[in-house]
Backbone as CSV, one residue per row, in Angstrom:
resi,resn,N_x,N_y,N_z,CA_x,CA_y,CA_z,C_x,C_y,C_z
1,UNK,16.436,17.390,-11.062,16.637,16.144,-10.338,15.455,15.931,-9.399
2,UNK,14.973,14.773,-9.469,14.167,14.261,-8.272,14.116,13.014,-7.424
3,UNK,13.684,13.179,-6.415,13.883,11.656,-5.432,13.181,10.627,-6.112
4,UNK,13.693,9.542,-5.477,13.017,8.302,-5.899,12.672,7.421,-4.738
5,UNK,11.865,6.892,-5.076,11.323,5.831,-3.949,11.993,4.204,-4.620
6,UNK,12.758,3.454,-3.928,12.737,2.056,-4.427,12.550,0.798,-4.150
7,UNK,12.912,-0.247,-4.336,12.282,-1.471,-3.776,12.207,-1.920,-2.173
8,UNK,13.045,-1.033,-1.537,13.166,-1.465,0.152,11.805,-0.543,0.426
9,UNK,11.172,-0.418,0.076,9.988,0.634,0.337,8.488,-0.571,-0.203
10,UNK,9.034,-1.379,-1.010,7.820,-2.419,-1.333,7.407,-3.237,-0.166
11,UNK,6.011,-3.029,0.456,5.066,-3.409,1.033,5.589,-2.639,2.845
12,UNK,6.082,-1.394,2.444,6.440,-0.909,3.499,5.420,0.466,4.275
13,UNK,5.247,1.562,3.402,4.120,2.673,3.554,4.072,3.399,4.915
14,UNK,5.395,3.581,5.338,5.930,4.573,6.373,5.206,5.711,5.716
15,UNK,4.021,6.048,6.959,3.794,7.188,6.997,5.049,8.605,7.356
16,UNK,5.586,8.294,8.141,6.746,9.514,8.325,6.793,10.674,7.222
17,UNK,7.583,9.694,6.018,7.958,10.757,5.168,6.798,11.516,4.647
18,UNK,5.743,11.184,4.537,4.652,12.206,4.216,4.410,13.646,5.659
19,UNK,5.053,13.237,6.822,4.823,14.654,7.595,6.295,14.823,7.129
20,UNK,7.217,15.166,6.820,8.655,15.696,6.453,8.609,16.436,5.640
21,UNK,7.988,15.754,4.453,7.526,16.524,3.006,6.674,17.809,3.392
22,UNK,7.716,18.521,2.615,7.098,20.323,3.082,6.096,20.383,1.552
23,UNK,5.871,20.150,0.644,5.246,20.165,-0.520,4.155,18.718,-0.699
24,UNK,4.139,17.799,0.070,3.274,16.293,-0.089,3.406,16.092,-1.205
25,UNK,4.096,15.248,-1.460,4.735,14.986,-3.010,4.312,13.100,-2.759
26,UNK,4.142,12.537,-1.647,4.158,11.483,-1.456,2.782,11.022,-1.891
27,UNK,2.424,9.638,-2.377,1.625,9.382,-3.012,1.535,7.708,-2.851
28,UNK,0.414,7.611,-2.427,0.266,6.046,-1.540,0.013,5.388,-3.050
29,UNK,0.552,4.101,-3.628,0.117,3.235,-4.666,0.163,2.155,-3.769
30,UNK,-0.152,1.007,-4.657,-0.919,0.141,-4.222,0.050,-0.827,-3.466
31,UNK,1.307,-0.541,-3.481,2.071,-1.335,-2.215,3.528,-1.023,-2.253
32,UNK,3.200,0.200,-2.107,4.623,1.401,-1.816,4.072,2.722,-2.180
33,UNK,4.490,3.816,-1.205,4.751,4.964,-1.627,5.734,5.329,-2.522
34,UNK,5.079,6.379,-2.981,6.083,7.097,-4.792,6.077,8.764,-4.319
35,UNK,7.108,9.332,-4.901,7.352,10.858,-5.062,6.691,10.890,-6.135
36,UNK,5.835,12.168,-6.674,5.511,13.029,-8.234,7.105,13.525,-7.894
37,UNK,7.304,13.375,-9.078,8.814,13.994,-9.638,8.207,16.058,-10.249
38,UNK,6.912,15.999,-10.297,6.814,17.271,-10.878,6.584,17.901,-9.551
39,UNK,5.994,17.555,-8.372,5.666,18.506,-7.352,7.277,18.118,-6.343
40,UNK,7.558,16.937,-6.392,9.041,17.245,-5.379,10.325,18.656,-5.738
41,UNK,10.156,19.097,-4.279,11.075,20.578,-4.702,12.591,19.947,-4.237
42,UNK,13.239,18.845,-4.090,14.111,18.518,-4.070,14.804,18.501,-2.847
43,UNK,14.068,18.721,-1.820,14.498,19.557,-0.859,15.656,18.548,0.285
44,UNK,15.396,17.561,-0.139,16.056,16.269,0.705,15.396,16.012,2.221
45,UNK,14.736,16.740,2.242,14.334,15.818,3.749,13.648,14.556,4.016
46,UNK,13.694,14.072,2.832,13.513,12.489,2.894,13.413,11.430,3.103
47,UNK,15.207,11.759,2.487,15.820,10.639,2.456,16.697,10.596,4.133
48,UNK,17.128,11.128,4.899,17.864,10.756,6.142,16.529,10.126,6.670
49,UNK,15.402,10.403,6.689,13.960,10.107,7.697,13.819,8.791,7.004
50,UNK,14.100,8.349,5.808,13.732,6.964,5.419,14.046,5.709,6.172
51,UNK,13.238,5.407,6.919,14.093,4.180,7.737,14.508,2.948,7.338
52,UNK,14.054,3.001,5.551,14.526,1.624,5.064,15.494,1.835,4.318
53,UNK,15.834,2.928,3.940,16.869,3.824,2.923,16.832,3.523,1.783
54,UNK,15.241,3.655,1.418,14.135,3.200,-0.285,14.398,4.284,-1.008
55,UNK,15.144,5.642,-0.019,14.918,7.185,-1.280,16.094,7.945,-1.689
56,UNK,16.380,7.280,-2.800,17.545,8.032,-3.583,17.532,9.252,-4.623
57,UNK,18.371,10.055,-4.582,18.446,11.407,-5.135,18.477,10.370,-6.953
58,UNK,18.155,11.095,-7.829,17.806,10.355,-9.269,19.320,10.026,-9.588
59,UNK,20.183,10.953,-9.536,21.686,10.242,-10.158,22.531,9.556,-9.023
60,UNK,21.862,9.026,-8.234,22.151,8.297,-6.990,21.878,7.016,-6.801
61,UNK,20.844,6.687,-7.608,19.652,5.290,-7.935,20.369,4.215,-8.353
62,UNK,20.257,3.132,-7.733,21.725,2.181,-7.957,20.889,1.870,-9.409
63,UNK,21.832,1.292,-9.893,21.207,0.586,-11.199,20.858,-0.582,-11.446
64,UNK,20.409,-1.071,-10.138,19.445,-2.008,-10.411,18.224,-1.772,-9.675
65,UNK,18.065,-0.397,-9.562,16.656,0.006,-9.009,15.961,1.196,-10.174
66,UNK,16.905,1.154,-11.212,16.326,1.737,-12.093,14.455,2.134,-12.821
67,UNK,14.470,0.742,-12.182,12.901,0.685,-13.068,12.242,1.753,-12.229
68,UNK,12.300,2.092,-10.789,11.150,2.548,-10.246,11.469,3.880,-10.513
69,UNK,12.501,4.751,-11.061,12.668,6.035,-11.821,11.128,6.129,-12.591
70,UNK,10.795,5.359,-13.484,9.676,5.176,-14.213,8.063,5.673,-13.532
């Protein structure tokens, strides 16, 4: 299982969760931050620090935020 970043996170780029992340899994694109699903260790400290509440655990991901699993 890995976190996800989703649309309440578009044009947002809270630095925070990148000092939380014990592994830097966070990864600036071009108008939102994304988790690598291969380096996140799952660890959840995330998602409570998310202040827009953009980061859902993968079987948590409403389904209409599906796409950004991708």
């Amino acid at each position: 299982m890995t976190f996800v970043v989703s649309e309440n996170c578009i044009k947002c780029k809270l630095t925070v969760l990148r000092r939380v992340c014990p592994v830097d899994c966070f990864y600036e694109g071009p108008n939102m931050l994304v988790i690598h699903p291969d380096e996140c260790i799952d660890c959840a400290l995330c998602e409570p620090e998310c202040p827009v509440n953009a980061i859902f655990s993968e079987d948590e991901l409403p389904k209409d935020q599906l796409e950004f699993l991708d």
